[in-house]
Every structure is written in C-alpha cells, then in structure tokens.
N, CA, C and O atoms as a Tinker XYZ file with bonds, in Angstrom:
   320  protein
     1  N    -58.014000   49.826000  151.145000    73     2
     2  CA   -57.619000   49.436000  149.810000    64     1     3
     3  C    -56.152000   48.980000  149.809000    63     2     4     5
     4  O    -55.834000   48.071000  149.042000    81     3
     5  N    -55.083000   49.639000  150.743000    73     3     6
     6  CA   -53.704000   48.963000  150.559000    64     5     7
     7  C    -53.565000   48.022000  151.073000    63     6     8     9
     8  O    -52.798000   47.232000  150.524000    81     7
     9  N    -54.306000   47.538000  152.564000    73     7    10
    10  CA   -54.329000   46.224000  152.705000    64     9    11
    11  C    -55.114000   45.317000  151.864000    63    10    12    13
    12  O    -54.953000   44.175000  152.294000    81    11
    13  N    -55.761000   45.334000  151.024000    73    11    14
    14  CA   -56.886000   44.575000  150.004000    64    13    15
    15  C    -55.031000   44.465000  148.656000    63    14    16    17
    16  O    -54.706000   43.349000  148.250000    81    15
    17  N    -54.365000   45.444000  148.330000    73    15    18
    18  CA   -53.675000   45.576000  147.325000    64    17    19
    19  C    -52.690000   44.497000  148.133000    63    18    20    21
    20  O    -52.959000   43.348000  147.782000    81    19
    21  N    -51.610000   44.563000  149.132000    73    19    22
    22  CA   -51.151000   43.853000  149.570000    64    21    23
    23  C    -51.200000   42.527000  149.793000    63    22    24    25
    24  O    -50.208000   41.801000  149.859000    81    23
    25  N    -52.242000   42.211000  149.905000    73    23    26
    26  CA   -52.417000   40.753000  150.271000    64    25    27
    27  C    -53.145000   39.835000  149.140000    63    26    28    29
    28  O    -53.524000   38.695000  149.410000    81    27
    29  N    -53.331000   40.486000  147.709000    73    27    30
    30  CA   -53.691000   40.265000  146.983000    64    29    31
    31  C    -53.191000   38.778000  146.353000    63    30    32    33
    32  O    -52.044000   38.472000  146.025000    81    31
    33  N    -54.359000   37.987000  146.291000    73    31    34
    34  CA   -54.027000   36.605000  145.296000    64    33    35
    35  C    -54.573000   36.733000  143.791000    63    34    36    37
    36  O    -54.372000   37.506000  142.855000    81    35
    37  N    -55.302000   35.682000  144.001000    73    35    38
    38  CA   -55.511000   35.692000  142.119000    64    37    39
    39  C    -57.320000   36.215000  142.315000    63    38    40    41
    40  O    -58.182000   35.766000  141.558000    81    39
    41  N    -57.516000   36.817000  142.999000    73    39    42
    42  CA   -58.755000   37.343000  142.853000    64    41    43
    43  C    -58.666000   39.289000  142.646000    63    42    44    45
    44  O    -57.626000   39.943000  142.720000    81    43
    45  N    -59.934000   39.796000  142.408000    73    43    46
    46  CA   -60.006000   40.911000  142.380000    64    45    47
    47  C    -60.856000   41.706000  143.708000    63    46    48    49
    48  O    -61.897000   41.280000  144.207000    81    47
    49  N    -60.080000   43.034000  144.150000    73    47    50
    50  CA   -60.979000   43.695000  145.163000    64    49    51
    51  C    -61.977000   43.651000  145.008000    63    50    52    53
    52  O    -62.505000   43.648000  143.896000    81    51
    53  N    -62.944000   43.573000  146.799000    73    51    54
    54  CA   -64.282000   43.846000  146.771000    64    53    55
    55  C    -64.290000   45.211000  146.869000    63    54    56    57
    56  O    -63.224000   45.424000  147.446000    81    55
    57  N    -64.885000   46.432000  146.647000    73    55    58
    58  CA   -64.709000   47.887000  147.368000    64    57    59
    59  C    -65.803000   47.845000  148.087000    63    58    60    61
    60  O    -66.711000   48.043000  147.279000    81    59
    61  N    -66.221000   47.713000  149.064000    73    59    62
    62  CA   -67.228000   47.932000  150.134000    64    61    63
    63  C    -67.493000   49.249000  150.334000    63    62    64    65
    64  O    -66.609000   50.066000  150.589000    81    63
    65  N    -68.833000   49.557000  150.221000    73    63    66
    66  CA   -69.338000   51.156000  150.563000    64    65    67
    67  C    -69.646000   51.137000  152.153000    63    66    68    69
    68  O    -69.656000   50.120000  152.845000    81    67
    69  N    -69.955000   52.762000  152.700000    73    67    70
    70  CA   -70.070000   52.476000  153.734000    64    69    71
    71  C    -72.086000   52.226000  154.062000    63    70    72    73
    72  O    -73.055000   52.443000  153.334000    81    71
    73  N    -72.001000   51.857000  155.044000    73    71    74
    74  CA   -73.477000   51.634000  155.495000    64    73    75
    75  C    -74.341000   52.393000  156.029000    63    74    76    77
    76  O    -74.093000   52.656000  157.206000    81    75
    77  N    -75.266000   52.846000  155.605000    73    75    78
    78  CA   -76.300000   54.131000  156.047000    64    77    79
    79  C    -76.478000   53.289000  157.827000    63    78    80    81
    80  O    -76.135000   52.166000  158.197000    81    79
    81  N    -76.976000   54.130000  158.384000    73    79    82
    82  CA   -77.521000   54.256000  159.517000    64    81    83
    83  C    -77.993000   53.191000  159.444000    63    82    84    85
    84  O    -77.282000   52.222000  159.712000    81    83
    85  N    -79.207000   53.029000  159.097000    73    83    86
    86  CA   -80.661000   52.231000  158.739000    64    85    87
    87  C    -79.927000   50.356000  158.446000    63    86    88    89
    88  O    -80.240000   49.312000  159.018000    81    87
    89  N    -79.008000   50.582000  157.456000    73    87    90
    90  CA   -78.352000   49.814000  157.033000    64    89    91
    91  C    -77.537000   48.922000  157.750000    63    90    92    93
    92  O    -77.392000   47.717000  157.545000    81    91
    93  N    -76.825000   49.893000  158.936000    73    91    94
    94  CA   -76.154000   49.388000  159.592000    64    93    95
    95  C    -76.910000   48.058000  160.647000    63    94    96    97
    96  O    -76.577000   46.891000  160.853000    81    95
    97  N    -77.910000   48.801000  161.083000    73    95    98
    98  CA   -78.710000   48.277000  162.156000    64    97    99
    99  C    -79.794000   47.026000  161.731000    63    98   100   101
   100  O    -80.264000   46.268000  162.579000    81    99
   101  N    -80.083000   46.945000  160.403000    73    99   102
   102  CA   -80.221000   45.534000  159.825000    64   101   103
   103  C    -79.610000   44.513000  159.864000    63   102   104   105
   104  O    -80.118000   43.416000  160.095000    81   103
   105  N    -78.005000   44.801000  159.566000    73   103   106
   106  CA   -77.195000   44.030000  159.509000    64   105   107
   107  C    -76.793000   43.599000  160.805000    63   106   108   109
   108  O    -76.364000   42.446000  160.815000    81   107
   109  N    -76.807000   44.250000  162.019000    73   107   110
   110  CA   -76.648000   43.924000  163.065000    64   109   111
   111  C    -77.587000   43.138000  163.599000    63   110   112   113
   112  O    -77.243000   42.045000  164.050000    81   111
   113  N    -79.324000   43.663000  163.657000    73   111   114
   114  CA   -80.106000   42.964000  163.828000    64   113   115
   115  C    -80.643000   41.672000  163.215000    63   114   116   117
   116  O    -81.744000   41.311000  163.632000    81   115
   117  N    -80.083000   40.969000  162.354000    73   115   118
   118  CA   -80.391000   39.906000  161.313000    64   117   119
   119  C    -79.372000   39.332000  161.475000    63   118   120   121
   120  O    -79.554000   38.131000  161.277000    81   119
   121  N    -78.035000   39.633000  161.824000    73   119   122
   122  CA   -76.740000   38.478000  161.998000    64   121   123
   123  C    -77.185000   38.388000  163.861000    63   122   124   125
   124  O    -76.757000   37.285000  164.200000    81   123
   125  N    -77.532000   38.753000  164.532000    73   123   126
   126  CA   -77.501000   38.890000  166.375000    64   125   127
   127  C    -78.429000   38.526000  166.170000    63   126   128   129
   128  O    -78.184000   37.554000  165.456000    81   127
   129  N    -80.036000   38.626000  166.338000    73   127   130
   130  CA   -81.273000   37.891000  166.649000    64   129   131
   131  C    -81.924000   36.734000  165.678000    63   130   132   133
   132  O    -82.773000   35.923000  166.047000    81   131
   133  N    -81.318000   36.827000  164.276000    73   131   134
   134  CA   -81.365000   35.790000  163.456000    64   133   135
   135  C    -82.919000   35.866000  162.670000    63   134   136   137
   136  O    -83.734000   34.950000  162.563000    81   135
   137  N    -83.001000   36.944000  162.287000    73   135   138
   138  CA   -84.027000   37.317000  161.589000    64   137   139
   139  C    -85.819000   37.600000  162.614000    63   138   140   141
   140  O    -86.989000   37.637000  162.234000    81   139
   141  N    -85.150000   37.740000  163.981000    73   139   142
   142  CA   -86.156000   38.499000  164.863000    64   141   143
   143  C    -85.930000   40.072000  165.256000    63   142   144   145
   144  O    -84.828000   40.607000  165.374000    81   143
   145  N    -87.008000   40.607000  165.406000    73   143   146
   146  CA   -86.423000   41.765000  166.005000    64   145   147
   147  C    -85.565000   41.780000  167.327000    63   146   148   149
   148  O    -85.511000   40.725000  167.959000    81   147
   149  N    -85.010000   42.691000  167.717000    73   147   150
   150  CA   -84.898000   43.151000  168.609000    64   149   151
   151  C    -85.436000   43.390000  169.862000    63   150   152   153
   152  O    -86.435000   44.080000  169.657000    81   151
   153  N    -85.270000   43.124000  171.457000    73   151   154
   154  CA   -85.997000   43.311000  172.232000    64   153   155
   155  C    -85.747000   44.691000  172.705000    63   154   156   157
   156  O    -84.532000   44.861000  172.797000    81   155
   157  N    -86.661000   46.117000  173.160000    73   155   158
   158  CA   -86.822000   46.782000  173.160000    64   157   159
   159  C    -85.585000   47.348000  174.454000    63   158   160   161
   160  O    -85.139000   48.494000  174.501000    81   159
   161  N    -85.309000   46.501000  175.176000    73   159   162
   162  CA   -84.636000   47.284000  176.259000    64   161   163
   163  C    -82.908000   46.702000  175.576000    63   162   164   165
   164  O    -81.943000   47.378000  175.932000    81   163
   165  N    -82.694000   45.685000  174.794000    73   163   166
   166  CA   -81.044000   46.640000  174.020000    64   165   167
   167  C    -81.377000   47.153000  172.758000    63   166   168   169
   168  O    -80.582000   46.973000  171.835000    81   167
   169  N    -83.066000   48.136000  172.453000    73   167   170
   170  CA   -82.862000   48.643000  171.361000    64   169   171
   171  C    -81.799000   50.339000  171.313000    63   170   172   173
   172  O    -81.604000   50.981000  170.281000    81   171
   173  N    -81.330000   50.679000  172.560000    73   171   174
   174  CA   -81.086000   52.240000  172.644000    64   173   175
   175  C    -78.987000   51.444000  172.482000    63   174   176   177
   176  O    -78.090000   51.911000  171.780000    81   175
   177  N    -78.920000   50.303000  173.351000    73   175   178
   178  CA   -77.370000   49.695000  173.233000    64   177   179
   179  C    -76.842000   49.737000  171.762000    63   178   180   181
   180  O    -75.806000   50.283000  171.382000    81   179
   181  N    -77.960000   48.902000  170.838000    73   179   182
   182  CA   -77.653000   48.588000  169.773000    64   181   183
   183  C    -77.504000   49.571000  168.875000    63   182   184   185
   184  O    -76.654000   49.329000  168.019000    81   183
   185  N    -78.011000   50.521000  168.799000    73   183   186
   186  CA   -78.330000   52.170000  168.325000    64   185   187
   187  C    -77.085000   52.518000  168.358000    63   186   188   189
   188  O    -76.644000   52.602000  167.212000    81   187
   189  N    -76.107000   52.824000  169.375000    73   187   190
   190  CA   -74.946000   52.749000  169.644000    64   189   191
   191  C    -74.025000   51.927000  169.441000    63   190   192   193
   192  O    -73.006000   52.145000  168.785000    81   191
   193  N    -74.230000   51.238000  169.820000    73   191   194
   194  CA   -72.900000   50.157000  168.706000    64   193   195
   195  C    -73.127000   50.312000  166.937000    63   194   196   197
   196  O    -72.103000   50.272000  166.255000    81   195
   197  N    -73.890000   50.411000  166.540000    73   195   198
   198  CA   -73.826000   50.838000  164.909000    64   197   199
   199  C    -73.265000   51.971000  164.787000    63   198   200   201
   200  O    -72.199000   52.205000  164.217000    81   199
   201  N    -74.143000   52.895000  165.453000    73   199   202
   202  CA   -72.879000   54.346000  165.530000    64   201   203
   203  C    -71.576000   53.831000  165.862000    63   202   204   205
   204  O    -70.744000   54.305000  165.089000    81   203
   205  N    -71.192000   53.236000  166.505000    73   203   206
   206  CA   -69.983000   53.478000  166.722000    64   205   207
   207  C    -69.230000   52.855000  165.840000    63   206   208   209
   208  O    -68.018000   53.045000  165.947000    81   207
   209  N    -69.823000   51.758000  164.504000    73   207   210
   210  CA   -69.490000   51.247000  163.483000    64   209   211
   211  C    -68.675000   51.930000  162.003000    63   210   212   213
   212  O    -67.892000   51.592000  161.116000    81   211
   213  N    -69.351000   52.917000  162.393000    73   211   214
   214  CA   -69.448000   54.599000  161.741000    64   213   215
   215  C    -69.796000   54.083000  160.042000    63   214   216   217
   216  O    -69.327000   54.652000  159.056000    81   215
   217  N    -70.485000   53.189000  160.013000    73   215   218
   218  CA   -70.803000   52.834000  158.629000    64   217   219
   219  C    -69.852000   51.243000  158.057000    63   218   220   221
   220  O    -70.126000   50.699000  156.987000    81   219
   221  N    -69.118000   50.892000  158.693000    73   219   222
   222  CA   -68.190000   49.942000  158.238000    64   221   223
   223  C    -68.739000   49.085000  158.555000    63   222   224   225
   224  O    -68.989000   48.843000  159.736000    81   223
   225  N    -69.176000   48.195000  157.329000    73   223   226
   226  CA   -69.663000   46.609000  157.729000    64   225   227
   227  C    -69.246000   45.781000  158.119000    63   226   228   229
   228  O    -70.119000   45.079000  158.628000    81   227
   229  N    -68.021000   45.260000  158.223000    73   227   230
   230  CA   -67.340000   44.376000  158.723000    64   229   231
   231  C    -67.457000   44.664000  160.077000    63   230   232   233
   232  O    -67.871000   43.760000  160.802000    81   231
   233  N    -67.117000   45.966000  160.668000    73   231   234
   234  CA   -66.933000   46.135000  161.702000    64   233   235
   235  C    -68.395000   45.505000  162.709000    63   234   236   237
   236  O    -68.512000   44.996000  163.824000    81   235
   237  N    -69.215000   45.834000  161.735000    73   235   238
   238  CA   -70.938000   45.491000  162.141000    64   237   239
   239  C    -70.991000   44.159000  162.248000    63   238   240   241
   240  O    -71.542000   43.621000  163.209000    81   239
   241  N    -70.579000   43.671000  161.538000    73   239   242
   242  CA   -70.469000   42.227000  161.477000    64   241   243
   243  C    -69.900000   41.084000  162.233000    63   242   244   245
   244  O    -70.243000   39.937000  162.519000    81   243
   245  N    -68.953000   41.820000  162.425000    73   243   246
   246  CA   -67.508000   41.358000  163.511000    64   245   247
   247  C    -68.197000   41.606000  165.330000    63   246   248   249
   248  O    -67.904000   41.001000  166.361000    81   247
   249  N    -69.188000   42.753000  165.084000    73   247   250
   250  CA   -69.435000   42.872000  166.257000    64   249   251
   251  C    -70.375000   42.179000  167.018000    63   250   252   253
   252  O    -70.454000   41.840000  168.199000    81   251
   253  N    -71.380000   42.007000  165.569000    73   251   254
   254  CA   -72.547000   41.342000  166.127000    64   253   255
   255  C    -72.130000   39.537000  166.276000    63   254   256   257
   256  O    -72.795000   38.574000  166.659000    81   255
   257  N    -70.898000   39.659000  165.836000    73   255   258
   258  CA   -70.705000   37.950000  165.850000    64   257   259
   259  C    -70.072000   37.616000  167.083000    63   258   260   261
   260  O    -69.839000   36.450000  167.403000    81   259
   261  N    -69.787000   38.605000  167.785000    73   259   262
   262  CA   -68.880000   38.391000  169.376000    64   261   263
   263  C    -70.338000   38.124000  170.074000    63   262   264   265
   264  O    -70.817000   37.130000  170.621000    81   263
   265  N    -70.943000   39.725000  169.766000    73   263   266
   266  CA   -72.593000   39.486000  170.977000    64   265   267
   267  C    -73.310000   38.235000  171.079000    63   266   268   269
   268  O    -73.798000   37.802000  172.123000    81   267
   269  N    -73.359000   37.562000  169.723000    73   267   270
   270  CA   -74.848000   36.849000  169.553000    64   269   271
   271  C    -74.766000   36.162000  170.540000    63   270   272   273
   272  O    -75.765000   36.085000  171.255000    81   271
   273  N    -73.302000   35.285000  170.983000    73   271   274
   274  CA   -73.160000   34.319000  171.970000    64   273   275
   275  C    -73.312000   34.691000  172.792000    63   274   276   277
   276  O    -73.524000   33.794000  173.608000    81   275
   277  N    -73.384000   36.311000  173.511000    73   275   278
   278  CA   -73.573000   36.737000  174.737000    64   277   279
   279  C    -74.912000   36.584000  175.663000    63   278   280   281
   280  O    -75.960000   36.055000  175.292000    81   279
   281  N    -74.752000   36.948000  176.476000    73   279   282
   282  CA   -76.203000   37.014000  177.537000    64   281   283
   283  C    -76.956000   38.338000  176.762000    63   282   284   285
   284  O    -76.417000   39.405000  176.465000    81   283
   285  N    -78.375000   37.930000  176.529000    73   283   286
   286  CA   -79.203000   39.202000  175.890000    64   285   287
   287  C    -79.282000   40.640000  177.027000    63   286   288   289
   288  O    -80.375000   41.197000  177.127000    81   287
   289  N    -78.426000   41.024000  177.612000    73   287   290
   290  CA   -78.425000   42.266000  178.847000    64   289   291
   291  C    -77.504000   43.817000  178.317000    63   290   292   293
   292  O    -76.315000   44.055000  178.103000    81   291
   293  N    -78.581000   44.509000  178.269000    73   291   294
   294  CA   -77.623000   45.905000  178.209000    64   293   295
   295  C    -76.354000   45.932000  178.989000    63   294   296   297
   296  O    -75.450000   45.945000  178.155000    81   295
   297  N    -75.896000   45.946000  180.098000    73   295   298
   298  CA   -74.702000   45.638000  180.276000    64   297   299
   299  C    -73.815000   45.118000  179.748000    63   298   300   301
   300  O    -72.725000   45.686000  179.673000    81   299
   301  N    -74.021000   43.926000  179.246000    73   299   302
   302  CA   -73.163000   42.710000  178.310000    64   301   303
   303  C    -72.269000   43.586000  177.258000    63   302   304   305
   304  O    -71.067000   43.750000  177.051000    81   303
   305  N    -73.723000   44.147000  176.605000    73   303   306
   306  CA   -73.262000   44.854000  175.585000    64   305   307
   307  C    -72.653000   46.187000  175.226000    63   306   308   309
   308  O    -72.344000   46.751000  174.177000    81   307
   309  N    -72.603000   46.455000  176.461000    73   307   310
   310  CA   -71.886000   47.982000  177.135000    64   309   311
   311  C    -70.516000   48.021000  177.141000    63   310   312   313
   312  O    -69.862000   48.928000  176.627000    81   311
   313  N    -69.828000   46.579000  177.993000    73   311   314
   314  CA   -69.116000   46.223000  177.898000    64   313   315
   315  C    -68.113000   45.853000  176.448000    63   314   316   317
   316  O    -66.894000   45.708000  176.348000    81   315
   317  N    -69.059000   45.789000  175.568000    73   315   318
   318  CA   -68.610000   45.080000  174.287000    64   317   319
   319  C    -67.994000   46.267000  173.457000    63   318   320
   320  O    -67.521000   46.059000  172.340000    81   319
C-alpha cells in the first residue's frame, strides 16, 4: 500500500487480496499453458512455485510470464 500511495497519479488504489491455493494455480496454469492443462510431470514443480507465491498474484503472474517462454522440463523450472 505505501508503494501504491507513493507513486500515486490521478488514479485510485487497486487493493489486491491474496490468492487461495486453488486460485493461485489457475492463474498460473491459464497465463503458462494458455488455457490447457498442465502436463502431469511439472504438475508437483508448479505446486511449488504457487506455494512459494504465498498467495500474491503478481508474483504468480510475473512468474508464469518468465516460464511460458521456457523449455516445458522440471528442471527449467527448478531453476526458476
């Protein structure tokens, strides 16, 4: 919120809630595979990277927008 107050123009804050579990992993899976599921061997990677999101969407967002371009390999995304 103080960086949202700080940098403030002529608009008003968004307040962003945080993202359930469930929530998270939509958003990851629908910005990264593009409205496919998931392939089963980075479904345990991806599980983990939302956790590690800890609910923050942007962060989900931001993350899945580095991967999509990546090679589809658990490693890749280990790394990430």
């Amino acid at each position: 919120m103080e960086v949202a107050l700080h940098g403030k123009c002529n608009t008003d804050n968004l307040e962003l809630q945080l993202l359930k579990s469930e929530e998270s992993w939509e958003l990851l899976e629908k910005r990264e595979f593009r409205g496919k599921s998931c392939p089963d061997e980075l479904l345990n990677v991806g599980k983990e990277i939302v956790q590690n999101g800890k609910g923050l969407p942007l962060v989900v967002d931001l993350i899945a927008g580095v991967i999509v371009g990546l090679e589809k390999k658990k490693a890749v995304r280990l790394e990430v």
